[in-house]
N, C-alpha and C positions, 0 to 999 in steps of 0.2 A: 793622237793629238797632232804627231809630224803632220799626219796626212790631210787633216783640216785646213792644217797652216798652206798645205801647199796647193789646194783646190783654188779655182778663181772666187772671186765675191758675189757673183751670184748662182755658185750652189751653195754656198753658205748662209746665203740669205734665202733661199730657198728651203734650206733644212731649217734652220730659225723658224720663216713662218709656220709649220706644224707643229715644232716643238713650244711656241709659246702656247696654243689652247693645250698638249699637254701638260705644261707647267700649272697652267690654270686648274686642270684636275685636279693636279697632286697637293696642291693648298687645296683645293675645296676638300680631299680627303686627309689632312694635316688638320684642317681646321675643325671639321667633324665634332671631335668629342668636346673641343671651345663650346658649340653649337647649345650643347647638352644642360650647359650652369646658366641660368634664369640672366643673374647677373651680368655675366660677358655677353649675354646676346646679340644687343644694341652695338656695342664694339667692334664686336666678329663680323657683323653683317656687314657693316660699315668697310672693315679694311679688307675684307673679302673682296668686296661689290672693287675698291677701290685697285685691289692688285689683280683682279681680272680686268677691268677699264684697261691698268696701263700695260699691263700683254698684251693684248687683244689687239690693242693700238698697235706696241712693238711688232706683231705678226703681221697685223694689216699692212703695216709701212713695208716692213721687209720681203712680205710676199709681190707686191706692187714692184718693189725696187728690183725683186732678183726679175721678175719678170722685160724686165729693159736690157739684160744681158742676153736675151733669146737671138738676137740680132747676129751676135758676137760668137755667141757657144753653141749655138743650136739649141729645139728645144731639148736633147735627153739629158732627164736630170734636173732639168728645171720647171719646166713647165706641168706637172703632175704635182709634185710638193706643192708650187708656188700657189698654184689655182686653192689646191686642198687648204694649205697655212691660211690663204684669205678668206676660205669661204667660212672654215672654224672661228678664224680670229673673228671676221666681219661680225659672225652671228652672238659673240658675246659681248661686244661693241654695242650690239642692237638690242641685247638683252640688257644691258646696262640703262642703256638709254631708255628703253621704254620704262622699263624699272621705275628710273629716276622721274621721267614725263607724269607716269601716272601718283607715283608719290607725292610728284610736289603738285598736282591737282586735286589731292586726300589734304593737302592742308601739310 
């Protein structure tokens, strides 16, 4: 934890963007057995769909952001996570969205 403290903000935000689609995982595998009772389904899907949206987002921002310290740090260390965080985050970004596009033209 010291050592985090003591790294600049954009390798920090560099490791952020990968770790939020991991996050995203580990609720999708948390939520899992929710998945399973007829009842929660509608719910689960819902605050799933809704806490991947706002990682996804959190990674994309923060991949973007460490990416601006490249200037300053160079890229090692940054620029490998940063790309990866965004292109993970982007793509459940996009899967939300379309999600959401095609739902809401099903009515």
């Amino acid at each position: 934890m010291a050592e985090a403290a003591r790294q600049p903000m954009p390798f920090q935000l560099a490791k952020a963007s990968w770790l939020c689609p991991v996050l995203i995982i580990f609720v999708n595998f948390a939520l899992t057995p929710l998945r399973e009772d007829p009842s929660w389904r509608p719910g689960v899907s819902i605050a799933f769909a809704l806490i991947a949206l706002v990682l996804g987002t959190i990674g994309l921002g923060c991949g973007i952001a460490s990416l601006a310290g490249i200037r300053k740090y160079g890229r090692k260390r940054i620029l490998v996570p940063a790309i990866l965080g965004s292109l993970f985050s982007s793509s459940y970004v996009a899967i939300f969205l379309i999600a959401y596009l095609r739902g809401g033209a099903q009515g």
